[in-house]
N, CA and C atoms as a LAMMPS dump frame, in Angstrom:
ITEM: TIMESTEP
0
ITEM: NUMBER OF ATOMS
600
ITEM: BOX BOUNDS ff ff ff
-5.0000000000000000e+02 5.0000000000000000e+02
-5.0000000000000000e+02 5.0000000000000000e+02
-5.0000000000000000e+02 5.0000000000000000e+02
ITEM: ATOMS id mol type element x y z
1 1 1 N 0.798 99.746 -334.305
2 1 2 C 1.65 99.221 -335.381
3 1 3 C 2.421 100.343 -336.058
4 2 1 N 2.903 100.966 -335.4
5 2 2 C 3.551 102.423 -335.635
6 2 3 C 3.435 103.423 -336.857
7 3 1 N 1.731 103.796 -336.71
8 3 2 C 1.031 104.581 -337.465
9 3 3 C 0.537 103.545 -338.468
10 4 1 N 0.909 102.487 -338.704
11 4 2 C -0.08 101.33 -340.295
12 4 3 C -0.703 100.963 -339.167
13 5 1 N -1.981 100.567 -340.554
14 5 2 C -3.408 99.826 -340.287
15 5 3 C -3.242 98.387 -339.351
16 6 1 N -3.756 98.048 -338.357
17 6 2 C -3.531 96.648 -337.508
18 6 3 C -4.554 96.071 -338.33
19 7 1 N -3.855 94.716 -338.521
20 7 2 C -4.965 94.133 -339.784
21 7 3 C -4.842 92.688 -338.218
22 8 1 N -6.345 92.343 -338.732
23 8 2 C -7.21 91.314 -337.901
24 8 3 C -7.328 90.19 -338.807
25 9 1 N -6.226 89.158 -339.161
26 9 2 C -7.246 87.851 -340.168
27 9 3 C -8.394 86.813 -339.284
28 10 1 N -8.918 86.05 -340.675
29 10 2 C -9.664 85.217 -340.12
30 10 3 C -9.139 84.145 -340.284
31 11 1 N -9.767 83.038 -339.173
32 11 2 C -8.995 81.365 -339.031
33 11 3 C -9.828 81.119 -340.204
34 12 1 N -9.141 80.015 -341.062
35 12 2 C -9.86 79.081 -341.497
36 12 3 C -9.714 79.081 -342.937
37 13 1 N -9.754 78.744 -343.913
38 13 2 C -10.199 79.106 -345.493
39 13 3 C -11.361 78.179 -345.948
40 14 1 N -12.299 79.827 -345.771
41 14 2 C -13.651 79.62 -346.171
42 14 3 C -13.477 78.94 -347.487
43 15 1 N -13.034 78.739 -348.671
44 15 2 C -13.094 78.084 -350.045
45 15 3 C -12.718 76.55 -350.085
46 16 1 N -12.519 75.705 -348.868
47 16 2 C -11.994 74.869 -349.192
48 16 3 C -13.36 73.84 -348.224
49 17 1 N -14.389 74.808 -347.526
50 17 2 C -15.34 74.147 -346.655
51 17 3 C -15.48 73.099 -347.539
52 18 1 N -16.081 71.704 -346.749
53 18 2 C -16.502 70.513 -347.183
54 18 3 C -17.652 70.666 -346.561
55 19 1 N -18.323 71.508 -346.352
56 19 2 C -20.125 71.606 -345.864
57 19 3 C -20.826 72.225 -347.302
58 20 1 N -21.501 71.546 -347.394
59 20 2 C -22.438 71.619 -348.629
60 20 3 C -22.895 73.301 -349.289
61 21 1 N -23.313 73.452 -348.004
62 21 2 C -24.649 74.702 -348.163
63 21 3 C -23.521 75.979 -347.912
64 22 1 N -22.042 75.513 -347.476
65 22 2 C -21.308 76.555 -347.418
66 22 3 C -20.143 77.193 -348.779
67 23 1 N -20.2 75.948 -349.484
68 23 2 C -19.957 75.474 -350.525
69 23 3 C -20.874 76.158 -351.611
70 24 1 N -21.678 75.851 -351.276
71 24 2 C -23.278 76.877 -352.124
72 24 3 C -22.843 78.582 -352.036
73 25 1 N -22.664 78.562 -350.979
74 25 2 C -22.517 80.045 -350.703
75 25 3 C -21.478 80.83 -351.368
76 26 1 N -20.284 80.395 -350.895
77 26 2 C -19.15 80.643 -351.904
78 26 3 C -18.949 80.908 -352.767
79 27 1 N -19.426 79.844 -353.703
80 27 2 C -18.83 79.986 -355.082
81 27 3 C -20.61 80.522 -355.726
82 28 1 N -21.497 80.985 -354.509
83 28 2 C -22.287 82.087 -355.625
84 28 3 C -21.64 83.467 -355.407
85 29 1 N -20.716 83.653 -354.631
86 29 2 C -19.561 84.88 -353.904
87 29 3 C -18.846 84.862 -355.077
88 30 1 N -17.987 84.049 -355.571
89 30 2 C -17.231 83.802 -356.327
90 30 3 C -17.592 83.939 -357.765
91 31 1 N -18.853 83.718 -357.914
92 31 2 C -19.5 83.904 -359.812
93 31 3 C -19.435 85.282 -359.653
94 32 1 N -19.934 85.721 -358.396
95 32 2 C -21.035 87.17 -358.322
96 32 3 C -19.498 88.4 -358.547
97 33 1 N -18.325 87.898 -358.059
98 33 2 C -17.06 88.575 -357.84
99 33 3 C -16.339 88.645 -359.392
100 34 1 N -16.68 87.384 -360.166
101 34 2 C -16.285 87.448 -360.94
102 34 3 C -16.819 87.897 -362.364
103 35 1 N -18.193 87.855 -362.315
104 35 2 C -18.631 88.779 -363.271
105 35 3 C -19.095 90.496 -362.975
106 36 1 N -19.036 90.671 -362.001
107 36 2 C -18.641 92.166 -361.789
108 36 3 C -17.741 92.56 -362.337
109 37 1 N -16.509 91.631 -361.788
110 37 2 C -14.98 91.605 -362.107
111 37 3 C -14.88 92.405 -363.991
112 38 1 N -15.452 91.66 -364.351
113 38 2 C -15.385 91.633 -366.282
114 38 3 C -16.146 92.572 -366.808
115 39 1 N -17.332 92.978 -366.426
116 39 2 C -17.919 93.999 -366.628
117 39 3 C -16.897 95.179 -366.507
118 40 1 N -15.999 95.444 -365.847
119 40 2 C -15.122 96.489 -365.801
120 40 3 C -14.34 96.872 -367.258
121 41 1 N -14.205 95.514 -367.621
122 41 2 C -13.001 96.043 -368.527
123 41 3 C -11.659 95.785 -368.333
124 42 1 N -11.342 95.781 -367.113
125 42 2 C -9.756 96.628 -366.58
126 42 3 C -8.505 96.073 -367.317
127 43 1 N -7.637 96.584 -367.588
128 43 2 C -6.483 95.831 -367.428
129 43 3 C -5.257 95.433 -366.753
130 44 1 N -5.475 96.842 -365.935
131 44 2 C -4.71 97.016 -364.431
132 44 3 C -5.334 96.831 -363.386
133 45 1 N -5.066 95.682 -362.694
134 45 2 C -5.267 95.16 -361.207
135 45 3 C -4.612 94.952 -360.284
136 46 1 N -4.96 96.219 -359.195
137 46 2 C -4.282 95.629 -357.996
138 46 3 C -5.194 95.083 -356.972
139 47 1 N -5.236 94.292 -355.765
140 47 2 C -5.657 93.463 -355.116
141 47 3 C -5.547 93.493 -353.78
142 48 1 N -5.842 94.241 -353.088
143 48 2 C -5.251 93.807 -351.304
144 48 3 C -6.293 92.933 -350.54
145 49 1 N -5.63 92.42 -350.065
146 49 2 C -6.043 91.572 -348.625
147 49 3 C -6.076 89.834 -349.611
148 50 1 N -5.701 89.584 -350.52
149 50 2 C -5.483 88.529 -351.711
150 50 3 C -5.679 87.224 -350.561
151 51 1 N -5.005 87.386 -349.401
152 51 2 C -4.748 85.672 -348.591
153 51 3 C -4.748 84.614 -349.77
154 52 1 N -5.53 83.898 -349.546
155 52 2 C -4.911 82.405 -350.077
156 52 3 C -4.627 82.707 -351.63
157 53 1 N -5.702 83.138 -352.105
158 53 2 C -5.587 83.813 -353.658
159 53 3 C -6.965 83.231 -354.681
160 54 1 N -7.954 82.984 -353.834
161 54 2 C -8.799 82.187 -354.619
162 54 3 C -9.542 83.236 -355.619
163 55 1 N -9.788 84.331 -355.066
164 55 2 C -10.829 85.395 -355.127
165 55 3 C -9.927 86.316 -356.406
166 56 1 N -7.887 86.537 -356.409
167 56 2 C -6.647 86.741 -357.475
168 56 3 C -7.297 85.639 -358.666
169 57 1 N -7.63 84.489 -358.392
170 57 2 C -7.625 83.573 -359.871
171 57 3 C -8.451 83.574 -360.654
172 58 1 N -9.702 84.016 -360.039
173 58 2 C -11.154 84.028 -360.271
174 58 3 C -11.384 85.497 -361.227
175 59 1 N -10.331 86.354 -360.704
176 59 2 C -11.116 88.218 -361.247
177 59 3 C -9.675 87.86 -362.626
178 60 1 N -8.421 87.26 -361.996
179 60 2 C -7.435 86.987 -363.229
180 60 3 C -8.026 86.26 -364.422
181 61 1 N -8.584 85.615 -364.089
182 61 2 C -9.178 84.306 -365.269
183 61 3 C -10.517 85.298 -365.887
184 62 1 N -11.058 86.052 -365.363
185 62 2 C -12.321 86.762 -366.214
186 62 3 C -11.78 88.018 -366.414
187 63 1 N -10.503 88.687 -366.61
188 63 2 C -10.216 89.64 -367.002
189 63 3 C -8.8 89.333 -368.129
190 64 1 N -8.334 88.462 -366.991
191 64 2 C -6.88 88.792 -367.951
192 64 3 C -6 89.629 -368.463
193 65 1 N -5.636 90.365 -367.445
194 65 2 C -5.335 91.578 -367.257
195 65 3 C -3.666 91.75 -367.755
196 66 1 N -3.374 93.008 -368.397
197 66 2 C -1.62 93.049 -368.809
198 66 3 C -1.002 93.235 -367.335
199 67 1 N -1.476 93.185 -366.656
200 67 2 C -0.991 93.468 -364.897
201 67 3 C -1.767 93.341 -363.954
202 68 1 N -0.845 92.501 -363.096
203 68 2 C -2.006 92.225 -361.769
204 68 3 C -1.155 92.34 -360.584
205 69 1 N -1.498 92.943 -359.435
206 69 2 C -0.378 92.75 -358.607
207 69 3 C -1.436 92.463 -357.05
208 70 1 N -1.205 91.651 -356.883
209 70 2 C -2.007 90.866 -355.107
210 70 3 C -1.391 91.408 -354.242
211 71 1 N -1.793 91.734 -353.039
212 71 2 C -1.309 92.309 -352.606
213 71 3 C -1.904 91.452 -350.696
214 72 1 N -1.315 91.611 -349.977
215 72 2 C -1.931 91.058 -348.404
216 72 3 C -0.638 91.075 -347.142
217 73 1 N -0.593 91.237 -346.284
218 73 2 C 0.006 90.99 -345.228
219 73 3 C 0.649 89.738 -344.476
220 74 1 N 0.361 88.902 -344.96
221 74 2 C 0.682 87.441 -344.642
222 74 3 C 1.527 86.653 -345.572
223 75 1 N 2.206 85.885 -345.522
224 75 2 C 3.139 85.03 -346.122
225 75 3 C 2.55 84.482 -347.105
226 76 1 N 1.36 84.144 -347.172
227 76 2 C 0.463 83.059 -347.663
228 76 3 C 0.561 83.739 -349.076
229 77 1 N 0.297 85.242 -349.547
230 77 2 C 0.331 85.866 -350.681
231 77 3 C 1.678 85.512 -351.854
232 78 1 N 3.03 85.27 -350.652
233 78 2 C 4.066 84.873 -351.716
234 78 3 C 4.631 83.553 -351.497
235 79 1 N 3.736 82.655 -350.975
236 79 2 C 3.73 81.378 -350.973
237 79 3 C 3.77 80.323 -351.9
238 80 1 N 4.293 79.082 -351.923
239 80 2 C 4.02 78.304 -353.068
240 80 3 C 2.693 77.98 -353.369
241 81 1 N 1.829 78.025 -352.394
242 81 2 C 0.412 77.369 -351.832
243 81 3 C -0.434 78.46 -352.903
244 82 1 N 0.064 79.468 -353.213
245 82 2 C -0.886 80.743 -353.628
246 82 3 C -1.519 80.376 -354.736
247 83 1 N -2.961 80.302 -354.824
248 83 2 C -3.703 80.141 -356.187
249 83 3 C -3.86 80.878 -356.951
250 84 1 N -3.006 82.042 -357.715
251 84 2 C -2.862 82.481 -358.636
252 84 3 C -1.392 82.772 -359.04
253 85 1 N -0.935 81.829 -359.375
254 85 2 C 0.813 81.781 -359.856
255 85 3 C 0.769 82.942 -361.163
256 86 1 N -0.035 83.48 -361.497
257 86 2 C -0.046 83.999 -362.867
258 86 3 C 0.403 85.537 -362.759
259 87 1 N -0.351 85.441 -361.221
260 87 2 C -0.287 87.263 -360.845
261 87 3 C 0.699 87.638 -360.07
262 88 1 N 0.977 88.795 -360.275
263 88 2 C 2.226 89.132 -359.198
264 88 3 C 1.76 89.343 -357.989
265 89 1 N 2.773 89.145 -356.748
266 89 2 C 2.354 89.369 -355.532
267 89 3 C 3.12 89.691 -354.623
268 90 1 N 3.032 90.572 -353.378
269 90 2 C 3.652 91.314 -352.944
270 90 3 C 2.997 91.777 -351.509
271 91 1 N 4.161 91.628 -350.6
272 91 2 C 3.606 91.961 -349.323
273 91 3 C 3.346 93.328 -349.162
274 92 1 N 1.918 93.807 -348.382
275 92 2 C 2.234 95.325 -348.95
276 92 3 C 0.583 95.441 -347.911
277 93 1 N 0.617 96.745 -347.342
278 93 2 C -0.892 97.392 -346.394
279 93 3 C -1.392 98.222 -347.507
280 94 1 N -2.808 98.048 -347.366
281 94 2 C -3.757 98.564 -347.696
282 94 3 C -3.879 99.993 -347.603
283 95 1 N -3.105 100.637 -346.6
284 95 2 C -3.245 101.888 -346.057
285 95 3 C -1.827 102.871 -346.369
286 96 1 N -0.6 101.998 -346.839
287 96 2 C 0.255 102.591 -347.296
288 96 3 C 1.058 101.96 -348.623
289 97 1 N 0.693 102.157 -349.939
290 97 2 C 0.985 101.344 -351.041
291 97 3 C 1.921 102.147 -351.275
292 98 1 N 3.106 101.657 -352.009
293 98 2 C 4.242 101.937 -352.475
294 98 3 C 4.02 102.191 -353.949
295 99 1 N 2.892 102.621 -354.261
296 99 2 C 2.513 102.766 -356.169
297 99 3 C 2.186 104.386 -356.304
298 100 1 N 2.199 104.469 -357.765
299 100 2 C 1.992 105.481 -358.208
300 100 3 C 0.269 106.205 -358.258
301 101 1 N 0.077 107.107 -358.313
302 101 2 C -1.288 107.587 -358.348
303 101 3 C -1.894 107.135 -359.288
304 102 1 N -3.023 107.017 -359.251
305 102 2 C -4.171 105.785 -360.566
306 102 3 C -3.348 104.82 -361.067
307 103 1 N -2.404 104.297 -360.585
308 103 2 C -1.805 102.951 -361.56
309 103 3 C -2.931 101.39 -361.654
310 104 1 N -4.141 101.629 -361.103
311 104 2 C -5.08 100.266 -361.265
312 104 3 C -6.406 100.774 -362.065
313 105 1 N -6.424 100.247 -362.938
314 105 2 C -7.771 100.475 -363.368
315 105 3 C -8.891 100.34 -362.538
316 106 1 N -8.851 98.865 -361.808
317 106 2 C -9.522 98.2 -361.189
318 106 3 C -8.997 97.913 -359.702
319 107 1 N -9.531 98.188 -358.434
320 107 2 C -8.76 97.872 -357.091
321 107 3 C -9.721 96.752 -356.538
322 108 1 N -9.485 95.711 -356.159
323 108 2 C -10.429 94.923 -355.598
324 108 3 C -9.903 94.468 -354.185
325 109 1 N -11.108 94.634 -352.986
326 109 2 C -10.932 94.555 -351.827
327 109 3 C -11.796 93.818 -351.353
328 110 1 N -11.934 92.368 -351.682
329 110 2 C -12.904 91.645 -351.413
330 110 3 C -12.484 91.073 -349.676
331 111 1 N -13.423 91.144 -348.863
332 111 2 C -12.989 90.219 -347.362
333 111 3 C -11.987 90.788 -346.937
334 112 1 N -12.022 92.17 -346.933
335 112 2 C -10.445 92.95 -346.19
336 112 3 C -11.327 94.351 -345.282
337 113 1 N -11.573 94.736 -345.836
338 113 2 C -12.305 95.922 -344.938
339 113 3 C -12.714 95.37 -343.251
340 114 1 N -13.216 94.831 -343.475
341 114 2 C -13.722 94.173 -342.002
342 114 3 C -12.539 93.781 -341.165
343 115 1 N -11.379 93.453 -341.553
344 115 2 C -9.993 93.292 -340.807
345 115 3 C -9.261 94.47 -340.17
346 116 1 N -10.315 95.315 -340.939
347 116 2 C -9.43 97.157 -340.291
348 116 3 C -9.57 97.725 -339.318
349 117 1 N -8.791 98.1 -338.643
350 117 2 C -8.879 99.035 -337.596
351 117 3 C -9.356 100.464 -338.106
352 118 1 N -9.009 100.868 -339.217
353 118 2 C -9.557 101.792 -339.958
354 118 3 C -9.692 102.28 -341.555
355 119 1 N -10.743 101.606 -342.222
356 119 2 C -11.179 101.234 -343.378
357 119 3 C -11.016 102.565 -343.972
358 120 1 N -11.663 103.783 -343.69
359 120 2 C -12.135 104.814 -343.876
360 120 3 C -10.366 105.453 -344.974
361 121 1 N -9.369 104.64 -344
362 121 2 C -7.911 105.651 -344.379
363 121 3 C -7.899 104.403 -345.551
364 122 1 N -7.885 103.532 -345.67
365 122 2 C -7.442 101.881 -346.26
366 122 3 C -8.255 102.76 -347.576
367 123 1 N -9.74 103.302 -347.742
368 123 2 C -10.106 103.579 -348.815
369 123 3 C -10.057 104.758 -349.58
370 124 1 N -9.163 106.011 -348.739
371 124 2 C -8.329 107.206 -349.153
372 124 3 C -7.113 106.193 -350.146
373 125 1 N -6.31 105.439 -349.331
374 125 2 C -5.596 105.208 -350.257
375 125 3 C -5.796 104.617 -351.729
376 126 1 N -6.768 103.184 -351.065
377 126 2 C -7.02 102.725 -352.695
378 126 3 C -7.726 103.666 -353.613
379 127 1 N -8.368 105.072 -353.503
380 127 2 C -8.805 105.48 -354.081
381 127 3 C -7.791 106.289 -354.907
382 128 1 N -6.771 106.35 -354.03
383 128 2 C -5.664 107.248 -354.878
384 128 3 C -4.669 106.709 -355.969
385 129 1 N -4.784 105.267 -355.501
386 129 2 C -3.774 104.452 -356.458
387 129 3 C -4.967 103.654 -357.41
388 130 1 N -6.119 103.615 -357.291
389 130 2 C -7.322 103.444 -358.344
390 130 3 C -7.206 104.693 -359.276
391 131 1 N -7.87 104.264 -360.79
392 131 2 C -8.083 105.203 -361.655
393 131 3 C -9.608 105.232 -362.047
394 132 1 N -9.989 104.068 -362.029
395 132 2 C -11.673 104.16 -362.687
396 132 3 C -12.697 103.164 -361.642
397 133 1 N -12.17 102.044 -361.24
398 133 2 C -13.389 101.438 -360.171
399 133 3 C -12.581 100.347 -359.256
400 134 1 N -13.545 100.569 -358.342
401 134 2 C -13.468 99.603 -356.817
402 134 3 C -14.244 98.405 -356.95
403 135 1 N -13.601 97.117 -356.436
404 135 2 C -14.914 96.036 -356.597
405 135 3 C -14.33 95.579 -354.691
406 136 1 N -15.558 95.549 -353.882
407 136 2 C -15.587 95.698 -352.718
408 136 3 C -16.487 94.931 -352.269
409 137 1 N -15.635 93.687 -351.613
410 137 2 C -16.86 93.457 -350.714
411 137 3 C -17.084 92.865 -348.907
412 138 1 N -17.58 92.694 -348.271
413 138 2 C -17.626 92.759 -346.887
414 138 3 C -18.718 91.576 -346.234
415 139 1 N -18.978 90.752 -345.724
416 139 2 C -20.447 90.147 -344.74
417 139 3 C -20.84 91.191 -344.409
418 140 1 N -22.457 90.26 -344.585
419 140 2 C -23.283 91.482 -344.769
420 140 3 C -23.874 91.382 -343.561
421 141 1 N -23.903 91.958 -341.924
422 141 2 C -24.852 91.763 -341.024
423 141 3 C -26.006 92.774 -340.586
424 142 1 N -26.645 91.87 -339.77
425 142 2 C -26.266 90.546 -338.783
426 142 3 C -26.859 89.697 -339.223
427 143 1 N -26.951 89.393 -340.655
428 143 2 C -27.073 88.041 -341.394
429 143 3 C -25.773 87.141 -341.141
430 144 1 N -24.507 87.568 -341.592
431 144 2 C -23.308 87.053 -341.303
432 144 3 C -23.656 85.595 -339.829
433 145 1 N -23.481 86.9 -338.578
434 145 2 C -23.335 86.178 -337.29
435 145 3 C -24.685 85.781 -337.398
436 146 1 N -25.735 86.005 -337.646
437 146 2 C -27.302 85.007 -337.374
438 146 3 C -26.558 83.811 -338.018
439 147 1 N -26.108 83.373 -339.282
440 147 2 C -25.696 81.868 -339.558
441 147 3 C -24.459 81.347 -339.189
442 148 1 N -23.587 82.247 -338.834
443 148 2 C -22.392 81.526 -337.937
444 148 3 C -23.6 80.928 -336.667
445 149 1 N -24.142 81.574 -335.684
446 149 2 C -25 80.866 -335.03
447 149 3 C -25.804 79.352 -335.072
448 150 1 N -26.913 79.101 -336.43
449 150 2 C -26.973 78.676 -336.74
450 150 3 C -26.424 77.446 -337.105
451 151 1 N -25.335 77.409 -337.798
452 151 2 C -24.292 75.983 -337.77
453 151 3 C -23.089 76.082 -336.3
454 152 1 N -23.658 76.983 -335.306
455 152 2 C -23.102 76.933 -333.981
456 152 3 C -21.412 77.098 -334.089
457 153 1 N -20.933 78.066 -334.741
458 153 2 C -19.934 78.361 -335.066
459 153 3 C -19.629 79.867 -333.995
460 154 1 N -18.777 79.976 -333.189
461 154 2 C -18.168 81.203 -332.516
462 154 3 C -19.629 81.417 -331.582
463 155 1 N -20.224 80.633 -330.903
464 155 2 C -21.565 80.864 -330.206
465 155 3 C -21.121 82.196 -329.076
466 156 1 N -19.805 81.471 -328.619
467 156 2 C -19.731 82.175 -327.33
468 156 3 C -19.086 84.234 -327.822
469 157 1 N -18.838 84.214 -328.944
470 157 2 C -18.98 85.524 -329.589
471 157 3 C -20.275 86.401 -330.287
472 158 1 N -21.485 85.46 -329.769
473 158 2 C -22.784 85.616 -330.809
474 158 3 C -22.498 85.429 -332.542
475 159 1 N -21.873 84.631 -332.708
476 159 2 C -21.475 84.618 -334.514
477 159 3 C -20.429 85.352 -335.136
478 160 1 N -20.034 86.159 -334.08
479 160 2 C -18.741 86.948 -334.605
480 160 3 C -17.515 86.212 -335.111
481 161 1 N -17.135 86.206 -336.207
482 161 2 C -15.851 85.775 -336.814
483 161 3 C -14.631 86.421 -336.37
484 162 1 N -13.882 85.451 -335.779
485 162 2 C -12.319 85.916 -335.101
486 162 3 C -11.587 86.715 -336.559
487 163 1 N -11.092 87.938 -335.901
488 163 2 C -10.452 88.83 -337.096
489 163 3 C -11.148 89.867 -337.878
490 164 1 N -12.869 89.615 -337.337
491 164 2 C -13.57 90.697 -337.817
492 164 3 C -13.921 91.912 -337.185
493 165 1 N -13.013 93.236 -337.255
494 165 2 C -13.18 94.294 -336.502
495 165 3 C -14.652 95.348 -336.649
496 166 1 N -15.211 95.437 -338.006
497 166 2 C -15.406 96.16 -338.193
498 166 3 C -16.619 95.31 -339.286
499 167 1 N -18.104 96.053 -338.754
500 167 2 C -19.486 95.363 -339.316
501 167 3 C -20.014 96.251 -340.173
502 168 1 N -20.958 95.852 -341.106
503 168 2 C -21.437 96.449 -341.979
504 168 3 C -23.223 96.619 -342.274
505 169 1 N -24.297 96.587 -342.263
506 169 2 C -25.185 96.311 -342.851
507 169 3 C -25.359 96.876 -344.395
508 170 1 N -25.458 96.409 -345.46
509 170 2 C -25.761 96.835 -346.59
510 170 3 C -25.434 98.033 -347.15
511 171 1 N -26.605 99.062 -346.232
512 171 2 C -26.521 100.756 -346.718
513 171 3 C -25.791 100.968 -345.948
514 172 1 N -25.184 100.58 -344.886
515 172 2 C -23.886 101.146 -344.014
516 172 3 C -22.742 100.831 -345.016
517 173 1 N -22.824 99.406 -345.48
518 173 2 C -21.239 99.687 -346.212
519 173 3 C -21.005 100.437 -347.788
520 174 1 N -22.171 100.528 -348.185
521 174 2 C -22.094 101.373 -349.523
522 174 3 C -22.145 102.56 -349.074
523 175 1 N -22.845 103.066 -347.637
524 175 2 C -22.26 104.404 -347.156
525 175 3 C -20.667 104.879 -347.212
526 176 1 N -19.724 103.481 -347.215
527 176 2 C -18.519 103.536 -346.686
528 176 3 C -17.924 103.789 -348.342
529 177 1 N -18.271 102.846 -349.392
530 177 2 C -17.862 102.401 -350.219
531 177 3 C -17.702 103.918 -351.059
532 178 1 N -18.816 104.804 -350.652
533 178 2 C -19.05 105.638 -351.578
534 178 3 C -17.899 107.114 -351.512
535 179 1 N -17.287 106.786 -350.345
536 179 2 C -16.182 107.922 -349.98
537 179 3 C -15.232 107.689 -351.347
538 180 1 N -14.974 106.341 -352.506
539 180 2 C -14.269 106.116 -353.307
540 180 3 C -14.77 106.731 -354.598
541 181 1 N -16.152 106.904 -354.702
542 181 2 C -16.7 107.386 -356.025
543 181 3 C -18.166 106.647 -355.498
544 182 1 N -19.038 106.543 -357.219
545 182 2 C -20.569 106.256 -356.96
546 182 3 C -20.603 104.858 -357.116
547 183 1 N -21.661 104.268 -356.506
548 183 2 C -21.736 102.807 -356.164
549 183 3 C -22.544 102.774 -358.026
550 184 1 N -22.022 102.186 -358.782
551 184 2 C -22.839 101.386 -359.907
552 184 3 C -23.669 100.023 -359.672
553 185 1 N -23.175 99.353 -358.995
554 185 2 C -24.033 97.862 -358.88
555 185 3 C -23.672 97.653 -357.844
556 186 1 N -24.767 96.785 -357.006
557 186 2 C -24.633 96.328 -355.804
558 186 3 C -25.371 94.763 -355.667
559 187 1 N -24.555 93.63 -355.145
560 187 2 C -25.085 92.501 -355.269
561 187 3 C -25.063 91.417 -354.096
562 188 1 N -25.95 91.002 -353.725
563 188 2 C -25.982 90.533 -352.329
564 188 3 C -26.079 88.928 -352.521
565 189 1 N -25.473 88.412 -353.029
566 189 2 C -25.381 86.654 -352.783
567 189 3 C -24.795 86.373 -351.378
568 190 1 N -26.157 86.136 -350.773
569 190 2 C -25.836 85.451 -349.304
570 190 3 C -24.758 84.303 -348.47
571 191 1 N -24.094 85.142 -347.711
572 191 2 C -24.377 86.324 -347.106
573 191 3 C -23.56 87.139 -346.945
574 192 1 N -23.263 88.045 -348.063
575 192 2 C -22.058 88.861 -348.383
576 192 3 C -23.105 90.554 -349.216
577 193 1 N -22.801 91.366 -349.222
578 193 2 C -22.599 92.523 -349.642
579 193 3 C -21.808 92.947 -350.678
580 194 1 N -21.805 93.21 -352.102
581 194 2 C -20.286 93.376 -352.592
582 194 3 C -20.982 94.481 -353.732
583 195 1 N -20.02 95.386 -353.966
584 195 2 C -20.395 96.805 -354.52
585 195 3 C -19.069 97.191 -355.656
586 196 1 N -19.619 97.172 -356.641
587 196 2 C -18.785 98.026 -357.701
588 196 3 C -18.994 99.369 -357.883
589 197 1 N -17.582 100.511 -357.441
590 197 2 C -18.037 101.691 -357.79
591 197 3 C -17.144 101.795 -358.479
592 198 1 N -17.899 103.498 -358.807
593 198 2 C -16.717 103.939 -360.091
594 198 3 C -16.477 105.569 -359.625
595 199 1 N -14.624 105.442 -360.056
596 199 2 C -13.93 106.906 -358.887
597 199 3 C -14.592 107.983 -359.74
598 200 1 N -15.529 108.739 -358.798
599 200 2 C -15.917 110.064 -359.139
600 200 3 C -14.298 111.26 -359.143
């Protein structure tokens, strides 16, 4: 992709499942995202990998921030469809932002890391256009693919989710997380991984 990050999405929008127990899952993703979210403080937010925008409305609505800017690769970000009309949004890679140094208080990269061909550069940058903390989060395996299995979802991939390059277990991804600064909290509502640090 002539030197940018090849980003991998996933089919489907997980937030809109009509399965019960997946439904469960979610929106304990979604509390757990959003009171991290507030604990920060921030008032500057930027956002990559935003897609539909559920995850933009959720950290917008518990912060309320004087600036927010979403950020993702896909159309869907400056769409009418987008669930956070409030925030700004803007097509834009993870790996090459067009912003100024620390302009976010707060960078949130929820369900994007795993789309990378290479996370490692994706979190040089947000660390450079971050000023004080990362809210990050990733599936956590091989819990992930054990329950894609389970409800017999992607069998013939062993549970692997189409668009997911790049796996994590727990202390592997706060290994990753920590190249940004020190991990402060770490919270595992199944079956996700998600880590607030703060830029050393």
């Amino acid at each position: 992709m002539s030197g940018r990050e090849a980003i991998h999405g996933t089919y489907g929008d997980k937030y809109t499942s009509k399965n019960p127990v997946a439904r469960w899952m979610v929106q304990g993703f979604l509390r757990t995202i959003e009171k991290m979210a507030r604990s920060t403080g921030a008032h500057r937010v930027l956002e990559v990998g935003a897609g539909e925008g559920e995850v933009t409305r959720r950290v917008f609505e518990a912060l309320r921030p004087s600036w927010y800017l979403a950020s993702d690769l896909t159309r869907g970000c400056v769409g009418a469809g987008f669930r956070a009309p409030a925030a700004r949004c803007a097509l834009l890679s993870a790996d090459a932002l067009p912003l100024r140094d620390g302009v976010a208080d707060l960078v949130v990269a929820c369900e994007v890391l795993e789309h990378l061909d290479d996370p490692r550069a994706a979190l040089a940058e947000l660390r450079r256009v971050g000023s004080r903390w990362l809210l990050a989060s990733v599936p956590r395996e091989p819990l992930w693919r054990a329950l894609n299995l389970v409800r017999l979802r992607y069998v013939g991939d062993l549970g692997d989710t189409p668009g997911h390059v790049r796996h994590w277990t727990r202390s592997g991804f706060l290994e990753l997380v920590s190249a940004f600064g020190r991990v402060e909290e770490v919270r595992g509502p199944i079956p996700w991984t998600i880590a607030l640090v703060r830029k050393s």
